[in-house]
N, C-alpha and C positions, 0 to 999 in steps of 0.2 A: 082251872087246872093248875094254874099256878103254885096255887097255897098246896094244894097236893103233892106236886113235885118237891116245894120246897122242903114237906116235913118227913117225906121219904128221903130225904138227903140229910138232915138233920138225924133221921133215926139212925142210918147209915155211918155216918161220922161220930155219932156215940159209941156205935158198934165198935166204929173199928179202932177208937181210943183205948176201949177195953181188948185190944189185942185178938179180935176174932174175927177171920175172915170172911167176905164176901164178893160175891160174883153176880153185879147187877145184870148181865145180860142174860144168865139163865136164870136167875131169881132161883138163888142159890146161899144160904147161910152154914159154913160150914165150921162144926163146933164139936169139941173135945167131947168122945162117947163115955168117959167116967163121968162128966158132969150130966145134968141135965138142965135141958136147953129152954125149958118153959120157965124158969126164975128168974130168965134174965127177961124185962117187962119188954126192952126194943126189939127181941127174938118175936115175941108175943105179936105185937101191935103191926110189924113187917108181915108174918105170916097171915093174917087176921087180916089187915088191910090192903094190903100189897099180893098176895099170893104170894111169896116165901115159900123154899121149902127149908127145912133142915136136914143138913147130910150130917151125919155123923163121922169123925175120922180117928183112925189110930195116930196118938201125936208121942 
């Protein structure tokens, strides 16, 4: 469980370099609704592996 933890914290701190916020307790990625959120690969791999979801917000 280890290496799991650690690469969900690794995808997380990519994220949020790229200036997009998250909320680990509800497993929550929330990201700009004029873009879309499946290009960025660490959105992909969080919701994919982790259960993420994506909220959309007006920014």
């Amino acid at each position: 469980m280890d290496k799991r933890l650690k690469r969900r914290t690794n995808l997380l701190y990519r994220l949020r370099k790229k200036g997009i916020r998250c909320d680990t307790k509800a497993r929550e990625i929330y990201f700009a609704y004029d873009k879309d959120p499946w290009k960025v690969i660490q959105i992909r791999r969080l919701c994919k592996e982790f259960n993420f979801n994506v909220q959309l917000t007006i920014e």
